[in-house]
N, C-alpha and C positions, 0 to 999 in steps of 0.2 A: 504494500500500500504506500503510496504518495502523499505523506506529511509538508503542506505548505507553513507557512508562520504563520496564516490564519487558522488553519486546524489548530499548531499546536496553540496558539491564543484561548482556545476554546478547551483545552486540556490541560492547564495551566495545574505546573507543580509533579506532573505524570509522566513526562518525558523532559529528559534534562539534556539530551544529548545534540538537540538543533532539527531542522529540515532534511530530509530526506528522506530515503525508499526503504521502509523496512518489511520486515517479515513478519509477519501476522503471529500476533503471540510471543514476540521476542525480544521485541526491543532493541535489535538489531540492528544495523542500518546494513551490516556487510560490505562496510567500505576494505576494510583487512582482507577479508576473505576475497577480495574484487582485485585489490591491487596486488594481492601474494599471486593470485590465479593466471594476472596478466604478467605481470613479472615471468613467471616459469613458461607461459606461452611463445611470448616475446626473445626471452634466453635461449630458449632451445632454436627459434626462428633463427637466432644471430648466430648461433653455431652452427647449423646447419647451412645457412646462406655463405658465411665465412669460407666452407670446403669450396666452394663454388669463385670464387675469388681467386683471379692468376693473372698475372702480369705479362705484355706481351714476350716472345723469345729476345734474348738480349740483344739478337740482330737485325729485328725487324724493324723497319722503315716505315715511313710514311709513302714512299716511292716503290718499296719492295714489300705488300702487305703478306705476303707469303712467308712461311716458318723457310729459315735456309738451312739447308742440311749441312751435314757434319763437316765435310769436305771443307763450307767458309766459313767454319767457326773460326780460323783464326785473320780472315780478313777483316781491313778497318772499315764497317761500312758507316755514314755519316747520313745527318737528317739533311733536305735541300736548303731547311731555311735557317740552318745552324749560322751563329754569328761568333768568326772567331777575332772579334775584332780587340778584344781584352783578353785575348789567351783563353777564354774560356768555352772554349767552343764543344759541343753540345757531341759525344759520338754517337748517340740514338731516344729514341725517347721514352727510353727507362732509366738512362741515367740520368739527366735533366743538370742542370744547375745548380753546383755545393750550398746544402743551406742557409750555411752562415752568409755566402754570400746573396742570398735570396731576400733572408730576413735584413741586410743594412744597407745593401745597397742597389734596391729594387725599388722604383715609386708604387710599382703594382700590389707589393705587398702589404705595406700600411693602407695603402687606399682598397683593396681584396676587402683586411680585414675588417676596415671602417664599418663599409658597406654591407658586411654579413652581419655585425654588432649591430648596428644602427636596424636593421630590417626584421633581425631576429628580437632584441630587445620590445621595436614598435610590435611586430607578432605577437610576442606571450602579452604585452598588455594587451591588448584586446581582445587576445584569449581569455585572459584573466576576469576582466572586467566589462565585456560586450554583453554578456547575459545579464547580469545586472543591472546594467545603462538599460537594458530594454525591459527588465522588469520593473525596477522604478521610477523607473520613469516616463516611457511611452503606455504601458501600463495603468497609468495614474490617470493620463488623458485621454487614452484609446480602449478601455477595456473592453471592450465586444470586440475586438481585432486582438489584441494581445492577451490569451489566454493563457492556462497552461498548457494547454498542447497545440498553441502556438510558438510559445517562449521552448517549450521542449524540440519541435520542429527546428527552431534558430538553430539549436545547438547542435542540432544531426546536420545541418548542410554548412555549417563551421567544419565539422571533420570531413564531409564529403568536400567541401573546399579544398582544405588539405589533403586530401586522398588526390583528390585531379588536380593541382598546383603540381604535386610531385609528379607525378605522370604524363601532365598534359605540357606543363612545363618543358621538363627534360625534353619530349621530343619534341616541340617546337624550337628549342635550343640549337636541333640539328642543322634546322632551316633557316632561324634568324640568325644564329652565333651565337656564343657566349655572351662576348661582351653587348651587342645589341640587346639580347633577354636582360642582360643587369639593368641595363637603362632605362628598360621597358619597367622593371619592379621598382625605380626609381616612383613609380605615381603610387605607390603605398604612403609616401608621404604629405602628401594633400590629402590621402586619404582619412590617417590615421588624426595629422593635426587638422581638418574638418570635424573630427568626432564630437570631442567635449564642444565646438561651437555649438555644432546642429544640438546639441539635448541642452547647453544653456537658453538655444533659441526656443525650443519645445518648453523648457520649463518657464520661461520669459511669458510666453503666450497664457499659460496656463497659471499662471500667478496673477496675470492681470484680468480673468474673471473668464477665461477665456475655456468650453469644453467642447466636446464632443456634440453636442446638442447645439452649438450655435452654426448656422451655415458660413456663418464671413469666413472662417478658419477652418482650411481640410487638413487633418495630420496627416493624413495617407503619406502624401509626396515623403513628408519629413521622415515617416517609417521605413517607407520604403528604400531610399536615400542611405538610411544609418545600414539597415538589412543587405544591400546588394554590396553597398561601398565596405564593409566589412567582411563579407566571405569575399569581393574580389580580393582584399588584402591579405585577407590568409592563404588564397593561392599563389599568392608573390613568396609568404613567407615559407609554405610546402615550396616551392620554385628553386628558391634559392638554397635552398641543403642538396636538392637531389644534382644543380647545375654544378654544385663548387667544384667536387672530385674534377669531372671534366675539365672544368677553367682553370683548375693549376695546374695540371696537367699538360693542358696547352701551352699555360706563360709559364712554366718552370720546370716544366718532364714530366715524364709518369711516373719517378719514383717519390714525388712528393702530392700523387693524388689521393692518399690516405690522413693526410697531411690534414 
């Protein structure tokens, strides 16, 4: 059963533990039992996904996508677009570029990392905090549209976001490039700082006597607006985990796409 804080308002003293899904006679919520269960689902996932994981043959080119047989193991083959212009010229791309020299004297990689911090950081808050913003608050003004299994809806096409950000992402990655997709998830940030505007504008309306019952003011737009402009941003932030292996791989070899 689905404990909201108006139930337990109404049970006051009976259950100490908060909102949420419990089991009938138990008092349960099963959050432990949810996250031990996904835990060992996910571990075993990583382990098994991990045997599947290999890196190209050390002689394989971008020019030569063929495995080379034994015979040119000991010849030198090189990438075409290796730069040996600092002596450090690249022999294929599993060896890539020493890290030290990656990490201080590379602009790509303080600005990489910016860009992954800044997109992941804006991601989990609105993870964190997008379901709340639409229950306090669109909720307060829209109730016959913001139910609970409205507000529970929100939160299944936040993960199917993330589900197809990673997926639909990466392979459009193929098509635009790397660094074009980064630029493209560069509009998560109008996204993200649009948020708190649009729900002080919501609250703004709704403070000044303003509801759902009066016709001058439709919330719709504004719900809608928070709803779409939100799961698109969580596909930026699924986007951008599943792109990076690839993109350092490209600006710095493939032995630093686990990196």
């Amino acid at each position: 059963v689905v404990a909201t804080e108006a139930d337990l308002a109404k049970c006051s003293g009976l259950i100490s533990t908060g909102p949420g899904v419990y089991a009938i006679g138990t008092g349960d919520t099963g959050v432990a039992k949810a996250m031990s269960a996904l835990g060992i689902f996910y571990g075993v996932l990583g382990a098994v996904g991990s045997r599947f994981m290999k890196i190209p043959h050390p002689h394989w080119t971008v020019s030569s996508p063929s495995r080379m047989n034994d015979s040119s193991a000991g010849e030198n083959t090189t990438c075409e677009n290796s730069d040996d212009s600092d002596g450090l010229r690249k022999e294929n791309t599993n060896s890539g570029l020493p890290a030290s020299y990656v990490t201080t004297n590379t602009t790509q990689f303080p600005l990489l990392w910016l860009a992954v911090f800044g997109n992941a950081t804006g991601g989990l808050a609105l993870l964190s905090s997008s379901k709340l913003m639409l229950t306090d608050i669109f909720a307060g003004v829209a109730p016959d549209i913001v139910t609970p299994a409205f507000s529970t809806g929100y939160v299944s096409a936040l993960g199917l976001g993330m589900s197809a950000g990673r997926f639909g992402w990466s392979a459009m990655s193929d098509l635009l490039g790397r660094k074009q997709s980064y630029a493209l998830f560069g509009l998560g940030i109008p996204i993200v700082g649009m948020t708190p505007y649009l729900c002080h504008t919501v609250v703004d309306l709704a403070s000044g006597g303003v509801t759902t019952s009066c016709p001058e003011v439709n919330f719709w737009p504004y719900l809608m607006t928070f709803y779409t402009g939100s799961v698109l941003a969580i596909t930026f932030y699924g986007g951008v985990f599943s792109i990076l292996p690839a993109y350092i791989a490209d600006l710095f070899g493939q032995k630093h796409a686990g990196a």
